[in-house]
C-alpha positions as CSV (number, residue, x, y, z in Angstrom):
1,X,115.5,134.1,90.6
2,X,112.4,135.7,92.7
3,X,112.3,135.7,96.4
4,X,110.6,132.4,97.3
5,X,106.9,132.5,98.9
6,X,104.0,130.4,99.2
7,X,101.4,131.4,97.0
8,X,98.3,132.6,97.9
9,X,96.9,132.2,94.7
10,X,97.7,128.7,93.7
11,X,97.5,126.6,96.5
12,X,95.7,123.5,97.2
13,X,97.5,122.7,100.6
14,X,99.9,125.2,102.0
15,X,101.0,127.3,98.7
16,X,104.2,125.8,99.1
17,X,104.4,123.9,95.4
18,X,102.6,127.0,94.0
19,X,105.5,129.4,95.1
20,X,108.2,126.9,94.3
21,X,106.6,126.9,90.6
22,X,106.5,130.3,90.3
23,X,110.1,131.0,90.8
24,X,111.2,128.5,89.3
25,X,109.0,129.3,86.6
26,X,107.4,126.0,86.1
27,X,103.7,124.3,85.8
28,X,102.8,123.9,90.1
29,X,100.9,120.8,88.4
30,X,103.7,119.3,87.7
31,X,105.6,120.2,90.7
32,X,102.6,119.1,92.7
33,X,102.8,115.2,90.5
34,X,107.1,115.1,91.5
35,X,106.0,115.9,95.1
36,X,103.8,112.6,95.5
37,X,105.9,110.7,93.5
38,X,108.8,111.4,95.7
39,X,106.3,110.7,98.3
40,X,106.3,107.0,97.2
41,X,109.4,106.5,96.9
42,X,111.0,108.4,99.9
43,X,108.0,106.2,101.8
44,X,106.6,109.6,103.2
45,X,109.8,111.7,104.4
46,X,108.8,114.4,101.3
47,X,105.3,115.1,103.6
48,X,107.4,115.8,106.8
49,X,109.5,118.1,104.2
50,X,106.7,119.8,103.2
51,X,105.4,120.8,106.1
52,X,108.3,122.1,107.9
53,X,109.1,124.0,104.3
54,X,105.7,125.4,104.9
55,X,106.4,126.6,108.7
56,X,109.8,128.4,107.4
57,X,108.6,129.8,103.9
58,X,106.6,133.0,104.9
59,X,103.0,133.5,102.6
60,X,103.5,135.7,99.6
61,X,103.2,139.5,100.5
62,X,100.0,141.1,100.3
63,X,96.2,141.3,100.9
64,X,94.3,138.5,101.9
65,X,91.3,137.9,99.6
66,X,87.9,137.0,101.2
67,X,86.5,133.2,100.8
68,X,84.2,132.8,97.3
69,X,81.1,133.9,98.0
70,X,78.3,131.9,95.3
71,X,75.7,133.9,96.2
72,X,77.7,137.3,95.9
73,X,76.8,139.1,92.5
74,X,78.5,140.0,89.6
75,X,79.7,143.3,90.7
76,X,81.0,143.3,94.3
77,X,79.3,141.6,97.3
78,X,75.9,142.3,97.2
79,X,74.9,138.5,98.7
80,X,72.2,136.1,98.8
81,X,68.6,137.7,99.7
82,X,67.5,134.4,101.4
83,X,64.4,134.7,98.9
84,X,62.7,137.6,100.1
85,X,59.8,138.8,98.4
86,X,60.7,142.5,98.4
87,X,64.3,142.0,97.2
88,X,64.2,144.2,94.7
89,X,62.5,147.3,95.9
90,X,64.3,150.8,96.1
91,X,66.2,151.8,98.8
92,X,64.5,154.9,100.3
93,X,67.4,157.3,101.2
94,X,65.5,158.5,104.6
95,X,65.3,154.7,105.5
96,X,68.5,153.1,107.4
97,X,69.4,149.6,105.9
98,X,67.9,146.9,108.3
99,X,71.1,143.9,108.2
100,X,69.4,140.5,109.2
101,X,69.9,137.1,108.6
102,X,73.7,135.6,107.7
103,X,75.1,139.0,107.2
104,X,74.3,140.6,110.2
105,X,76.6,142.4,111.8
106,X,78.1,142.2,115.3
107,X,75.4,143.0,118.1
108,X,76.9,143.5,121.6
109,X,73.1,142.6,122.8
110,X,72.5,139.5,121.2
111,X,76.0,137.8,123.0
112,X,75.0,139.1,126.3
113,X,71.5,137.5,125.6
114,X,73.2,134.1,124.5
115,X,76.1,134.7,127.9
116,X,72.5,134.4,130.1
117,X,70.6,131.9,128.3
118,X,74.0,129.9,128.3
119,X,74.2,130.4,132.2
120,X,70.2,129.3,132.1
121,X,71.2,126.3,130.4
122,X,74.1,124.9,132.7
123,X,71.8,126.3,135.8
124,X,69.2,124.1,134.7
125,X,71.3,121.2,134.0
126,X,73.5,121.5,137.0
127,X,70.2,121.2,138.9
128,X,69.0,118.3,137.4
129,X,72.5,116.0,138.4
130,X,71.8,117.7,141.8
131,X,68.3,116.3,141.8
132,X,69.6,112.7,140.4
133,X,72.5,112.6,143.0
134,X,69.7,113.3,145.6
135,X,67.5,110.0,144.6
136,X,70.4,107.6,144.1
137,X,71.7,108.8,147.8
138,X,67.8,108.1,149.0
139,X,67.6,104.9,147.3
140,X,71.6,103.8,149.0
141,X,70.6,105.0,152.1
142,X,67.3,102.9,152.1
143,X,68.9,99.4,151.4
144,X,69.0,97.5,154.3
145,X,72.8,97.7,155.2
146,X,74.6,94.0,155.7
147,X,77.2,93.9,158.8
148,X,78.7,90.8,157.5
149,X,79.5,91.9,154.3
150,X,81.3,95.1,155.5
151,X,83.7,93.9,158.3
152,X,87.1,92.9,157.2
């Protein structure tokens, strides 16, 4: 019998009834059916089973395989062009790739930009409630105050 892992490759929740099928060489269909049968039955003990199965069974050994991509072509990632007009033109080999849109990568710039524009944002907003807790204290403060109803 094989070491016991949950699958990475056939999983619909954790992996867990994938790995258990795999070593013990059954269909993780039907493992997956006997799991929420027992689930009826056991009126839902099998679920907290599961999932503390899950926390002690480590993942199956090896490399973690990105999401599916739809728009990635047949032969490695090339990805979706976002319908550009020019997407098929040579690449010019003194040109450096421009990377815009989804795929961009990581720009140091553009977080500081968003940090200050976030800092902008609550600035501005925090000035406002200043502003609003100014006129409710002027409109308080102009009601004529009744002596009666504030002694005790």
């Amino acid at each position: 019998m094989s070491k016991l892992y949950r699958s990475r490759r056939d999983k619909k929740v954790t992996g867990l009834c994938g790995g258990l099928a795999e070593a013990m060489n059954v269909d993780a269909t039907l493992l997956r059916l006997l799991v929420v049968i027992t689930t009826i039955f056991t009126g839902g003990t099998v679920i907290f089973i599961y999932f503390v199965a899950a926390l002690v069974i480590p993942k199956e050994p090896g490399y973690d395989q990105p999401p599916f991509d739809p728009y990635a072509g047949s032969y490695g990632r090339q990805g979706y062009n976002g319908g550009a007009w020019n997407a098929h033109k040579p690449h010019h080999p003194n040109h450096a790739p421009q990377h815009t849109g989804f795929n961009a990568p990581y720009d140091a710039g553009k977080t500081n930009n968003i940090d200050e524009m976030m800092k902008d944002i609550e600035k501005k907003a925090l000035q406002r409630e200043v502003e609003e807790l100014r006129a409710k204290v002027a409109r308080f403060e102009q009601q004529p105050i009744d002596i009666k109803k504030g002694d005790v």
